[in-house]
N, C-alpha and C positions, 0 to 999 in steps of 0.2 A: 625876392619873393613877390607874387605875383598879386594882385590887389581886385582882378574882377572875379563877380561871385554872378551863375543865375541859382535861381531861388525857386523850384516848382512846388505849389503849392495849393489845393484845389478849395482849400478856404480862406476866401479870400480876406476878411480881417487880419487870421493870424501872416496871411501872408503880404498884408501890409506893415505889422507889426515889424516881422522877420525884416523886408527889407527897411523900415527905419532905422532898424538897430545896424543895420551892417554900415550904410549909407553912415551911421555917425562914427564908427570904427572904421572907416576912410574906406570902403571898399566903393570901387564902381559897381553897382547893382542892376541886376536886368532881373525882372520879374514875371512868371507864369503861372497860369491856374490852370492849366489845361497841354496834355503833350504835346501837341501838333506845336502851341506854340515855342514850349522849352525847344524841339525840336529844331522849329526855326533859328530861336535867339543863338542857340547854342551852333550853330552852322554860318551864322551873322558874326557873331562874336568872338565866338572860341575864348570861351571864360577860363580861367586859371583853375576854378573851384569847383563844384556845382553841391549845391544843398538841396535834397531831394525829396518829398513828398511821397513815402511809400505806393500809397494808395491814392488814386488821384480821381476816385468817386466813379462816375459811369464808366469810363472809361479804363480803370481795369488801375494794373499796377503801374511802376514808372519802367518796367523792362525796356521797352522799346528804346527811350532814352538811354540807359545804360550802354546799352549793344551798341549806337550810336557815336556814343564816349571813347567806346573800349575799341571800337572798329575805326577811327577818325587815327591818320596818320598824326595830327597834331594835338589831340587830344587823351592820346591813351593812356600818358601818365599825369593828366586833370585826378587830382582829389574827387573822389562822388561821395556825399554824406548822405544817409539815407537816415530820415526823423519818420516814428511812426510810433505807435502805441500800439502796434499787434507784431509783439516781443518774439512768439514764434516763429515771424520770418526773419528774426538777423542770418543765420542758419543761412538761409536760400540768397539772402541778399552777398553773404561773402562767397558763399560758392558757385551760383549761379550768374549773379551778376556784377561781381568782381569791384565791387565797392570796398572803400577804404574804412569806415568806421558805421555803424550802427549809432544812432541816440535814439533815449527814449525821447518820445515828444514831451513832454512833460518835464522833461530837464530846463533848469532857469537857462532866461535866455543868454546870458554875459559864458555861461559853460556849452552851450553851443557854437559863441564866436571865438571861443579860447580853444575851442576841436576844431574849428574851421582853422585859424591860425597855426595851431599845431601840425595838422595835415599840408598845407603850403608849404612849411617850412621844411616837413621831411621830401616832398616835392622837389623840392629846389637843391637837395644836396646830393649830390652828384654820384653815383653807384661806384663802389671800391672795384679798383680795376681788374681786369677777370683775364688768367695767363692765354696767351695766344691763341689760336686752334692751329690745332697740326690737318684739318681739314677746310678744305675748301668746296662752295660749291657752284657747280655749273647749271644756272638756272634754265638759261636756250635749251639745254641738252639733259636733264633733271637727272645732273651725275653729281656722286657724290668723288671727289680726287683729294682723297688721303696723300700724303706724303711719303713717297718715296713706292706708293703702291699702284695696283692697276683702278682705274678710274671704276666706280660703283653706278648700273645705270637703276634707277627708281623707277616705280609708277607713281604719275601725280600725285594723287592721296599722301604715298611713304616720302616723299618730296615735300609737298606741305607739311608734314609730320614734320621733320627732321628740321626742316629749316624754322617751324614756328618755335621748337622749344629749344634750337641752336640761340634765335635769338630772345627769349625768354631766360636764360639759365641768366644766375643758377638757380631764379625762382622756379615754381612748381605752375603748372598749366592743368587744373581742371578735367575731369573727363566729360563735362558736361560745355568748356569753353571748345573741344578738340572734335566734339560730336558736332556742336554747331560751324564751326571755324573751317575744319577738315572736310567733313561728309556731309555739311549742310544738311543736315538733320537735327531734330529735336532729342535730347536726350533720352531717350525710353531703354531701354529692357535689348529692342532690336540693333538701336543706334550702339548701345558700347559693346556690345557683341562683336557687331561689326567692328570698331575703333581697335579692339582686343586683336582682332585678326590682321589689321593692318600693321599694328605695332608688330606682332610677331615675325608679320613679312618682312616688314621693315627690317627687323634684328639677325633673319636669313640671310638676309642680302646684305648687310653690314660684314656680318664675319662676327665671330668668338668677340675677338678685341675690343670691337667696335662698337658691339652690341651692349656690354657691360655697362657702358657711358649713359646708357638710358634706363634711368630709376626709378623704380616706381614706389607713392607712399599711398597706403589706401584712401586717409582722409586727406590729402592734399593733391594727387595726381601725379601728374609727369614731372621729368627734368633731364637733360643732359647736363651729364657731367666732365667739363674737360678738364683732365688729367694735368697735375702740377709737373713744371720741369723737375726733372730728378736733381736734390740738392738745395731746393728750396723749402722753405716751411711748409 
């Protein structure tokens, strides 16, 4: 289990406080008040944890950090804990920016490093092993080559599509991560419109079989699903 934490946190008392406390529960600590510099620390360091400061005063929410987190090949399964006292964005903080846990701020401090530790630990244990894919894909050539069939060719978009929730499964992927991630768009009304259209393509040019494997749940989004060997549980 991984032991660096940064700490953004746009008051700066409590966010001396915060990093005391971690600092004597062994954690290496890097501390910000402000995103540009979380931003930094966290591209300097590449923290194990990150404890996050909803609202970080002029400067808006901590989105940008998040996206950052979630977008860093060595960061994406970093724990983000997001501390705030405006209880109606837990909502937006797990679907939109893909953070691990909500606290209120107002939670004692000792139950904040006890969910920070808790979070590390589900971190560190190793995903249950997920049966083979009978698919492969050909990224140079944005084919999909099923097994034992004719090669699939994609357009980018249904290519990024396929391969992000290939490797996502068997969790669920957002339609608001696939609007930004996919079509570099902002999630609106327009943006999953379009995402709506792309999936369908996608599921054309898959074929009946193939198409199946991609599921959809309204409050939790996408997932591919690859099929167990026959004979297994």
């Amino acid at each position: 289990m991984g032991n660096t934490i940064l700490i953004a946190e746009d008051e700066k008392l409590y966010l001396k406080i915060l990093g005391r406390l971690f600092s004597k529960q062994g954690f290496t600590v890097h501390t910000a008040d402000n995103c540009r510099d979380a931003l930094d620390l966290a591209a300097r360091h590449l923290p194990d944890c990150f404890l996050l400061d909803y609202n970080m005063g002029a400067e808006g929410s901590i989105e940008p950090v998040c996206r950052f987190i979630r977008s860093h090949p060595r960061l994406q399964r970093a724990p983000i804990l997001i501390l705030s006292g405006e209880y109606e964005k837990a909502s937006e903080c797990y679907n939109t920016h893909e953070v691990d846990l909500f606290i209120k701020k107002c939670s004692p401090l000792l139950e904040i490093a006890a969910a920070v530790k808790r979070q590390l630990r589900r971190a560190a244990t190793p995903p249950p092993p997920q049966p083979a894919s009978d698919l492969a894909l050909d990224r140079e050539a944005l084919r999909v080559l099923p097994a034992g069939r004719e090669p699939v060719e994609l357009s980018r978009d249904q290519f990024l599509l396929l391969s992000l929730l290939m490797e996502a499964s068997p969790s669920f992927v957002s339609d608001e991560q696939l609007c930004r991630r996919i079509l570099d768009l902002e999630p609106d009304a327009c943006a999953c419109k379009a995402l709506n259209m792309t999936i369908y393509r996608l599921r054309q040019k898959l074929g009946r079989r193939l198409a199946r494997r991609i599921k959809n749940s309204r409050s939790l989004g996408w997932t591919y699903v690859q099929p167990r060997p026959r004979g297994t549980a």
